[in-house]
C-alpha positions in Angstrom: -12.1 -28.8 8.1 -14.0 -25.6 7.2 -12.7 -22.3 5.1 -13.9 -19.4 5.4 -13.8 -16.3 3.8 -13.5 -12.7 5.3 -11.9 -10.2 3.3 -10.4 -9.4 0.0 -13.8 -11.2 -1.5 -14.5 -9.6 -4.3 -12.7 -6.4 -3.6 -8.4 -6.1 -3.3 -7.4 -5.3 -0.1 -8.1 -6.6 3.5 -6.9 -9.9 2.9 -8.3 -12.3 5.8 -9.5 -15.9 5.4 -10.3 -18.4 8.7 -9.1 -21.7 8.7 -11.0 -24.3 10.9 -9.0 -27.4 10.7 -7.6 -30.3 13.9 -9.6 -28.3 16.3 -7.7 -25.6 15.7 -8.5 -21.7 14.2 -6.1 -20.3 11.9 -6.1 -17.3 10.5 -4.1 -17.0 7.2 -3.4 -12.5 7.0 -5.1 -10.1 8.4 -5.4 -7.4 6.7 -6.5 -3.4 6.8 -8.6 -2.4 3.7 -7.5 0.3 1.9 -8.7 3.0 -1.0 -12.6 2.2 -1.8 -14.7 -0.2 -0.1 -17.1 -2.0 -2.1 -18.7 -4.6 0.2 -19.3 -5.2 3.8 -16.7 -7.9 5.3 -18.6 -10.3 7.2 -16.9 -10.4 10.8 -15.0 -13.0 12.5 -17.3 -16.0 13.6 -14.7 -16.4 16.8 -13.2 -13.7 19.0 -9.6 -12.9 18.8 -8.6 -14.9 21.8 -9.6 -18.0 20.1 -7.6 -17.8 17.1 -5.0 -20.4 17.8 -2.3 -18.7 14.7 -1.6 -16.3 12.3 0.2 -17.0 8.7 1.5 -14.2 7.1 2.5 -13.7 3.3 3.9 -10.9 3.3 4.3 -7.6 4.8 1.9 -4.8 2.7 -0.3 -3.7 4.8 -3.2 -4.8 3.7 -2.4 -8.0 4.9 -0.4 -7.6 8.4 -2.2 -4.5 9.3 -4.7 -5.1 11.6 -2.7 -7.5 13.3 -2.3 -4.9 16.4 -5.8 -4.8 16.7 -6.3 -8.6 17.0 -3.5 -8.2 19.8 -5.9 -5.4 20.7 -8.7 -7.6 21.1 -6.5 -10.7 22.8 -5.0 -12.7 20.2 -1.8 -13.9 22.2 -1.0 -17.0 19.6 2.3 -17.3 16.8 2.3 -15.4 13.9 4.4 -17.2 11.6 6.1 -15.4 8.6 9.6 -15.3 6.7 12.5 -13.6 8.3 12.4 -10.9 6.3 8.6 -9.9 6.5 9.2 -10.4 10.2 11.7 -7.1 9.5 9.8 -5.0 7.3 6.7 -5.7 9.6 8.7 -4.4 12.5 8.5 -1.0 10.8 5.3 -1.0 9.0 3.1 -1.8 12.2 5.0 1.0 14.4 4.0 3.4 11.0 0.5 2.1 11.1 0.3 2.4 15.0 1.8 6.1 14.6 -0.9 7.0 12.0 -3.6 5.7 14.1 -2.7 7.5 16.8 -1.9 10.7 14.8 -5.7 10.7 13.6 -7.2 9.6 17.0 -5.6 12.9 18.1 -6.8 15.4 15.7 -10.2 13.7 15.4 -10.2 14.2 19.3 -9.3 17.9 18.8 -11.9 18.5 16.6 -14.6 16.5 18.9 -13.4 19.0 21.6 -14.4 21.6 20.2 -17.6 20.5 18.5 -18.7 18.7 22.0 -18.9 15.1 20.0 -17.9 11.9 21.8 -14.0 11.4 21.9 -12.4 8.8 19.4 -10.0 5.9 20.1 -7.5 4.3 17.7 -7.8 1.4 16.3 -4.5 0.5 17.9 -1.8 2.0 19.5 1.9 1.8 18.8 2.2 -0.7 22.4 -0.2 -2.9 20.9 2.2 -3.1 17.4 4.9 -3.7 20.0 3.2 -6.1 21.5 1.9 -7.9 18.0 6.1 -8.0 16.6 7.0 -9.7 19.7 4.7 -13.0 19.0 6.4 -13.8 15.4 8.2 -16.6 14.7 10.2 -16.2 11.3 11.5 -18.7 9.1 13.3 -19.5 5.8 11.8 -21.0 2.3 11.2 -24.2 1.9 11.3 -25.5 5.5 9.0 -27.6 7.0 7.2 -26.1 10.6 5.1 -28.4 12.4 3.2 -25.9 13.8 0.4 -28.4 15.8 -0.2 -31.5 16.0 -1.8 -32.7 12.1 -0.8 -29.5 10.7 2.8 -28.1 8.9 3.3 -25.2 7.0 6.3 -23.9 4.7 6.4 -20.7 2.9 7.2 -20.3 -1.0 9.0 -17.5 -2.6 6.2 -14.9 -4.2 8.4 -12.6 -5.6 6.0 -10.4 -4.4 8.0 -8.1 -1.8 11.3 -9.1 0.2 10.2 -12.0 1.8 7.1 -12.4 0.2 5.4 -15.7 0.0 3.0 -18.5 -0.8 2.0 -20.5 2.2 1.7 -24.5 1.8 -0.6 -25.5 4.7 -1.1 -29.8 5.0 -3.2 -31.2 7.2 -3.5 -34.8 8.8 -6.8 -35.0 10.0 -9.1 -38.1 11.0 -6.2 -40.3 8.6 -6.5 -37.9 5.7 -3.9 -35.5 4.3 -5.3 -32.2 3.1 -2.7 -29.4 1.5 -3.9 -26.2 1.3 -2.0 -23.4 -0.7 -2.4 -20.0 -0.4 -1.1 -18.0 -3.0 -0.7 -14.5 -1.2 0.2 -11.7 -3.6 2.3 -13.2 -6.8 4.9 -11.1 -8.3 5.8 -9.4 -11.8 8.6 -11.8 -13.3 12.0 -10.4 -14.1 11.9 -7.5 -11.9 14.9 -5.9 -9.9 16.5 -7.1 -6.5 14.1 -10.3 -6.1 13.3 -13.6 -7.4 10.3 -14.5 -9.5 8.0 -16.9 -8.0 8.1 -19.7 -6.9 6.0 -22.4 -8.8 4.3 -24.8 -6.6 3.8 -28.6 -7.6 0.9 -30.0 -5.7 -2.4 -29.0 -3.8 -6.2 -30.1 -3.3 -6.9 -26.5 -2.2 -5.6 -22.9 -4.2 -6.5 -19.2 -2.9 -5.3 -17.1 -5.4 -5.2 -13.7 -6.2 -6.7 -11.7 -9.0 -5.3 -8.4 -8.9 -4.4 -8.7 -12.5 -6.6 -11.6 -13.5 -8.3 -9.6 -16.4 -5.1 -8.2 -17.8 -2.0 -8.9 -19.4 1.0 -6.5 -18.5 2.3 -6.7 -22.0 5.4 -7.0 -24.0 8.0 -5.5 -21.1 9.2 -2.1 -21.8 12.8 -0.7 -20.9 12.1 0.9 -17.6 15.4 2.2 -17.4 15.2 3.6 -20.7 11.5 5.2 -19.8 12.4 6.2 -16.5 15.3 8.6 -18.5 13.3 10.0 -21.0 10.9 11.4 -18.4 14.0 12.7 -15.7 15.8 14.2 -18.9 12.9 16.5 -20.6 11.3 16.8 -16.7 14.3 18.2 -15.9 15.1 19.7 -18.7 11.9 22.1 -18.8 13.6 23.1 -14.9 10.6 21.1 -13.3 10.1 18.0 -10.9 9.6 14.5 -11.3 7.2 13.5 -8.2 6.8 9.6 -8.0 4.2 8.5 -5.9 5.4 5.6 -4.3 4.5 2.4 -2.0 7.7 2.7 0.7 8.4 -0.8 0.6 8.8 -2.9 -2.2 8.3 0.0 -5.1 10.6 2.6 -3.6 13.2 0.3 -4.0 12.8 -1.0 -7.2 12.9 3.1 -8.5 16.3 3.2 -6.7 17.6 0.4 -8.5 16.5 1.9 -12.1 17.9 5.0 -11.1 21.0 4.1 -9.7 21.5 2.3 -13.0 20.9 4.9 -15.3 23.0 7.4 -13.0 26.1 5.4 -13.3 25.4 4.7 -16.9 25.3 8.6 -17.4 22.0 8.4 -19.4 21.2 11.8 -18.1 22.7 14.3 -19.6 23.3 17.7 -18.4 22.1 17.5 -15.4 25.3 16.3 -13.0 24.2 14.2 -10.1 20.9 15.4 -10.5 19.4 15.2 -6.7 16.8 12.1 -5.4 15.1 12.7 -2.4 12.9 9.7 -1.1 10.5 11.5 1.0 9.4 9.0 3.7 10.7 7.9 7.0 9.1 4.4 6.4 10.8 3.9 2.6 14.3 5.0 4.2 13.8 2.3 7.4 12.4 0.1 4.6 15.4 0.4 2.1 18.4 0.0 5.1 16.3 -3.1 5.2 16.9 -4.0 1.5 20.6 -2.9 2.3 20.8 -5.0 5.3 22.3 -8.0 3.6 19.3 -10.5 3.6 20.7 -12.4 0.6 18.4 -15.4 1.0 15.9 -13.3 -0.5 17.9 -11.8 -3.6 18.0 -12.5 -7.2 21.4 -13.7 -8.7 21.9 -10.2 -10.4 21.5 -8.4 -6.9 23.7 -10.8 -5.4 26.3 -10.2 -8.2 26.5 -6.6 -7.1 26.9 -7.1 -3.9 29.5 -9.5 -4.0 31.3 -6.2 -6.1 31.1 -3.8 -3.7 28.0 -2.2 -5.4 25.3 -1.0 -3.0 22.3 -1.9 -5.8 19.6 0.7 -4.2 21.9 3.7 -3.2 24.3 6.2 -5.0 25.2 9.8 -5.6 23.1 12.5 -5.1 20.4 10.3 -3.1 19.3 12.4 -0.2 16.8 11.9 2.1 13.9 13.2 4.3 12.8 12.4 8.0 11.7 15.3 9.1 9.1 17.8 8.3 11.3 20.6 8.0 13.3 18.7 5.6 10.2 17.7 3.8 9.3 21.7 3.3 12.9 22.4 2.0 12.2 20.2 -1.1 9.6 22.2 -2.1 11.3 25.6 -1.3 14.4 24.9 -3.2 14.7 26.1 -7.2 16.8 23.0 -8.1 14.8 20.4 -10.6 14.8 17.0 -8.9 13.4 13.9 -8.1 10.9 13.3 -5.5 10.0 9.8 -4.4 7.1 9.7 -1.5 4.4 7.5 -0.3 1.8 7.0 0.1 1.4 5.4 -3.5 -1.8 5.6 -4.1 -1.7 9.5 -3.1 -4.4 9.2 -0.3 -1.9 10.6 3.3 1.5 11.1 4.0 4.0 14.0 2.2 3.2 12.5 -1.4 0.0 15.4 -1.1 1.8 18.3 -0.2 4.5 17.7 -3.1 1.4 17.3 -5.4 0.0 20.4 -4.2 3.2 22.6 -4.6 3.8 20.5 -8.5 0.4 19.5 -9.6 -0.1 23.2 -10.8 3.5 23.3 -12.4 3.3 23.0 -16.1 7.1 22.0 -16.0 6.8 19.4 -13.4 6.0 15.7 -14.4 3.8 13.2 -11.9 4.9 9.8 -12.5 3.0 6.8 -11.3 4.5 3.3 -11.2 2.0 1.4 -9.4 -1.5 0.0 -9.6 -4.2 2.7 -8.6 -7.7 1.3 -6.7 -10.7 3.1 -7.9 -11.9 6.1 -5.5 -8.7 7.1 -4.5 -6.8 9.8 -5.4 -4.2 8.8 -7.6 -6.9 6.9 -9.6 -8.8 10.8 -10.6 -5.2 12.0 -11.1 -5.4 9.1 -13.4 -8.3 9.3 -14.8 -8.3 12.8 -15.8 -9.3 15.2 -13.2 -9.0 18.9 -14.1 -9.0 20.1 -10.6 -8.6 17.5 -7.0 -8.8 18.8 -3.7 -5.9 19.2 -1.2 -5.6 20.0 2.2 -9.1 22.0 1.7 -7.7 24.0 -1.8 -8.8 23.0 -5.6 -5.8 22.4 -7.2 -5.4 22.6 -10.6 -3.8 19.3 -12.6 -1.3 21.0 -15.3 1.5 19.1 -14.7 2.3 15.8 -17.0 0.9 13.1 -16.0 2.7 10.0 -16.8 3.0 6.2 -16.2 5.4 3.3 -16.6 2.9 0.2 -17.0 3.9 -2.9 -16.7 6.1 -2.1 -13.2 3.5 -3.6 -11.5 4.5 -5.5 -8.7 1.5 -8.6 -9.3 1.5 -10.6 -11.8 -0.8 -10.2 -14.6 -3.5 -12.9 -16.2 -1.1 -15.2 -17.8 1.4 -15.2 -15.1 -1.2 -16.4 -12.7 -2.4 -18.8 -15.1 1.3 -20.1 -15.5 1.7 -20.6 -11.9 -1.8 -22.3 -11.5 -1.0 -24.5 -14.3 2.2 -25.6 -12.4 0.2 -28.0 -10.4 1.0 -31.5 -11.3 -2.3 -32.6 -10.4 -5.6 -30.8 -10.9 -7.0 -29.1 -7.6 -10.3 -29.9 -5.9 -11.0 -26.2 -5.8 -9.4 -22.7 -7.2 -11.0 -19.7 -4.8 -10.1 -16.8 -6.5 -9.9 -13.3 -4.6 -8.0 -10.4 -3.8 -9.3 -8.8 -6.8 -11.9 -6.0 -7.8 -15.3 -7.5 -7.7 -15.8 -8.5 -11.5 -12.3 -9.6 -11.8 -12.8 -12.5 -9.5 -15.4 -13.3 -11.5 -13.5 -13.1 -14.8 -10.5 -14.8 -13.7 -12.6 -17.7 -12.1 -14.3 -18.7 -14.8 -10.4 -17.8 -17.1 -9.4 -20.8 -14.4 -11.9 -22.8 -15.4 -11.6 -22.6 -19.7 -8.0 -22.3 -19.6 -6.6 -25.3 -17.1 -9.7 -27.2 -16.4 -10.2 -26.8 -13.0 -13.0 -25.9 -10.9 -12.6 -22.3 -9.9 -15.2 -20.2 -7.6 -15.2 -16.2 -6.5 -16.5 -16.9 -2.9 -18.3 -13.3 -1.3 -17.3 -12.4 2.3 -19.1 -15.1 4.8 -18.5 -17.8 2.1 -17.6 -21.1 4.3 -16.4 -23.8 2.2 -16.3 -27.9 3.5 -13.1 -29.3 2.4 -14.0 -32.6 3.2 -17.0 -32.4 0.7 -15.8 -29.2 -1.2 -18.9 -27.2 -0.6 -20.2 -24.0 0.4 -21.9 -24.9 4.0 -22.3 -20.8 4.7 -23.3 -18.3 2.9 -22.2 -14.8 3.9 -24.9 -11.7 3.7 -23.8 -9.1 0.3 -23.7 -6.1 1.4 -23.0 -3.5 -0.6 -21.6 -0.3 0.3 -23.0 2.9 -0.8 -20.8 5.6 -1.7 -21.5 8.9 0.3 -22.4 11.4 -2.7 -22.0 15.3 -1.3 -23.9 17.9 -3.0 -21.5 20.0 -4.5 -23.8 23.4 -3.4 -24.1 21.6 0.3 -20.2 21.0 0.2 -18.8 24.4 -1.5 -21.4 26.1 1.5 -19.7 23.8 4.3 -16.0 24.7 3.1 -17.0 28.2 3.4 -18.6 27.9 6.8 -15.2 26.6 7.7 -13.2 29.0 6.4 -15.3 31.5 8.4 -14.5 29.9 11.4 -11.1 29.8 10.5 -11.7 33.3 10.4 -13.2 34.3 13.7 -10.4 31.9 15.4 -7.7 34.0 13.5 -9.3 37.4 15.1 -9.2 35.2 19.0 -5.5 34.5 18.2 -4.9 38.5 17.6 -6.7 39.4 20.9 -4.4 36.7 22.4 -1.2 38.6 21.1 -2.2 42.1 22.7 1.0 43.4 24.4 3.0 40.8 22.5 6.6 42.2 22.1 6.6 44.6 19.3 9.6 42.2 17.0 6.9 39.3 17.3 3.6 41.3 16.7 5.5 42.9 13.2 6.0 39.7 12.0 2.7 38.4 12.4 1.0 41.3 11.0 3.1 40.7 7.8 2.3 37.2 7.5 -1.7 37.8 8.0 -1.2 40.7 4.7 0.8 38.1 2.6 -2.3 35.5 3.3 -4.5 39.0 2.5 -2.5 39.4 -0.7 -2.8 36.2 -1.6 -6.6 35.5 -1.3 -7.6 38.9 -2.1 -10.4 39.5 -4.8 -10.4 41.9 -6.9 -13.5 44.5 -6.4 -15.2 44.9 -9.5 -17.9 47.3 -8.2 -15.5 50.0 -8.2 -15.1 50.8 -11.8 -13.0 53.8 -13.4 -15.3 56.6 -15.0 
């Protein structure tokens, strides 16, 4: 029985560990890595095609997401999950696919054009199709014999819908092992779902760290924060942009909402409108609609059984298109605007900061964690001016956050969980966390319960027949790209003068256009003229 570490090792996303146990390869999540990298992730030590499973916690991509691409690659096995990951994957991997074909596309384009080597996606939206059609879903608490020696059953996380902790025990050569993997724990107490699920026994714990340096705090009133900032927001005739994760967090800002609306804690403002700005988040919350009441807390469940939709009400509108997604921004009426992605780095959450970031009236609220080197994180952190869609914006708007929404749980939720066990574990690995944390929080483990606790790097194999490390993976650490700001403010330019002499080809295209068409166009290149124009200070009045 070997396990080995591959991602989420000292960083917080890609979750991916190999498990080598009954002559069988299992691969507990596999995940996409998202915001900064910090190290290099040691690859697989066996191809695709010889993974025998997949165990899934939980939907977020950065644990299904590159899923596809071990489909991709020939991975043909079960990937077993809940029921309800199983439905919020089927619309996260299509998303995923979409995006990486969308860039494969316009990287093409420009590789065209600049004669460079043409680029393929990681994986396409057949190879998502193909990945959702291997899963086999299941409930809490059930025992799967999944091969001979080994079982699994999945714990509530009360991370996400369907969320969970995977117990894995294994029968091998006479002697039962039980591995449990924590996946991502939830915040307690929070709307629509259950808090997790405490486990009881285990000679093996993955855990995560996300919070593991950190305590959330004494637990505001969200409801209460979330209508102070709509009611002066919307009193000063601005928006309130939430940057949003589309499943999971989206929801949760629904629910607080539609509280507060039919509580009539705004005042003034009518049925103020909500958009949620994200064809994922509206697939996602007919999802959380869809009546999966294995997976919902009491009060949830309470609603329902009243009639009450708990994530939907009056004045909630919503965007699929583009088009629709412009006419937010291009209508006068103060509003809330709830888009992913929630970390700010692609989709529509951009161009609402770009048309509100500059608006001293307008309020940017963020209700989620923020990795560093993204953008969210500078919003954050203080930035004066970020850059969008190639233009220096300037950050006037408030900039606000509700802590302690966080959907993880923080250092002495973890701790409580841990300290569940009835018996001390062999080992605590600690990941999922940014690189000192997993540090921190392993030796926390260790002074707090007792137990032994280790921070394995990517490449880290572990015996769990002695408990040792039999492999240790290469550190690599990535170095950030720095750009000379001179280099970079020249290479923007050199653009835009391209732009330019592109603009003067499409005009010589439109010679003998009709006359209707040509008007219009001239108009819109004077506005952009207008616009842009500097003033000419070598002309002085005598």
């Amino acid at each position: 029985m070997k396990l080995t570490f591959i991602g989420a090792s000292h960083e917080v996303t890609g979750s991916c560990t190999l498990l080598n146990a009954c002559g069988k390869n299992i691969l507990i999540d596999c995940g996409m890595e998202q915001g900064a990298d910090i190290y290099e992730n040691a690859d697989l030590p066996i191809l695709p095609m010889d993974i025998d499973a997949i165990l899934l916690t939980h939907a977020h991509i950065d644990h299904s997401g590159k899923i596809p691409a071990m489909v991709a690659s020939g991975y043909t096995g079960p990937i077993y999950s809940t029921e309800a990951t199983h439905s919020l994957c089927k619309i996260m991997l299509k998303d995923s696919a979409h995006i990486q074909e969308f860039e494969a596309k316009w990287r093409n384009r420009k590789a065209r054009r600049s004669g460079e080597e043409s680029y393929s996606p990681i994986y396409t939206m057949a190879d998502a199709e193909k990945s959702l059609s291997l899963f086999e879903s299941y409930p809490y608490n059930e025992d799967i014999e999944i091969f001979g020696g080994i079982s699994i059953s999945f714990l509530d996380a009360g991370h996400l819908l369907g969320s969970s902790s995977i117990y894995i025990k294994i029968n091998e050569h006479g002697k039962e092992t039980t591995l449990l993997f924590s996946g991502d724990l939830g915040n307690v107490d929070r709307p629509l779902i259950r808090n997790p699920e405490k486990p009881t026994r285990a000679d093996y714990v993955v855990i995560e760290s996300t919070y593991g340096d950190r305590s959330h705090g004494e637990r505001p009133d969200y409801v209460s924060q979330f209508t102070e900032i709509i009611q002066k927001t919307l009193d000063r005739g601005g928006n309130v942009v939430i940057p949003s994760f589309a499943i999971g967090r989206t929801q949760e800002i629904l629910y607080l909402i539609r509280k507060l609306k039919d509580d009539g804690l705004v005042k003034n403002h009518g049925d103020f409108p909500v958009y949620v700005d994200s064809p994922l988040a509206i697939e996602a919350t007919e999802i959380y609609s869809s009546g999966l009441y294995g997976y919902y807390d009491e009060e949830t469940l309470a609603l329902l059984e009243n009639g009450i939709d708990p994530i939907k009400f009056k004045g909630l509108k919503t965007a699929i298109t583009s088009e629709e997604s412009r006419a937010i921004n291009e209508s006068n009426s103060p509003c809330v605007i709830i888009s992913a992605s929630g970390m700010c780095e692609a989709g529509r959450i951009r161009h609402h900061l770009k048309h509100n970031l500059w608006r001293s009236e307008s309020t940017i609220l963020f209700v989620g964690y923020q990795s560093e080197g993204t953008l969210g994180r500078a919003i954050i952190d203080g930035e004066k001016f970020v850059s969008l869609f190639g233009e220096d914006i300037a950050v006037r708007a408030e900039i606000a956050t509700i802590d302690g929404i966080s959907g993880h749980a923080d250092r002495g939720m973890l701790l409580d969980w841990l300290g569940a066990l009835e018996v001390p574990p062999r080992c605590v690995f600690v990941n999922h966390g940014n690189d000192a944390v997993c540090d921190t929080f392993a030796t926390l483990i260790q002074d707090s319960l007792g137990y032994k606790a280790i921070a394995p790097f990517s490449g880290d194999a572990f015996d769990l027949y002695s408990g040792e490390c039999v492999e240790k993976g290469v550190i690599t650490r990535v170095t950030p790209k720095i750009v000379n700001a001179k280099k970079r403010s020249s290479a923007i330019f050199e653009r835009l003068m391209s732009a330019g002499k592109r603009l003067l080809s499409v005009i010589e295209q439109n010679r003998g256009g009709a006359n209707k068409d040509l008007a219009r166009f001239t108009s819109q290149i004077e506005a952009l003229c207008d616009k842009y124009e500097m003033p000419d200070y070598s002309k002085k009045k005598k």
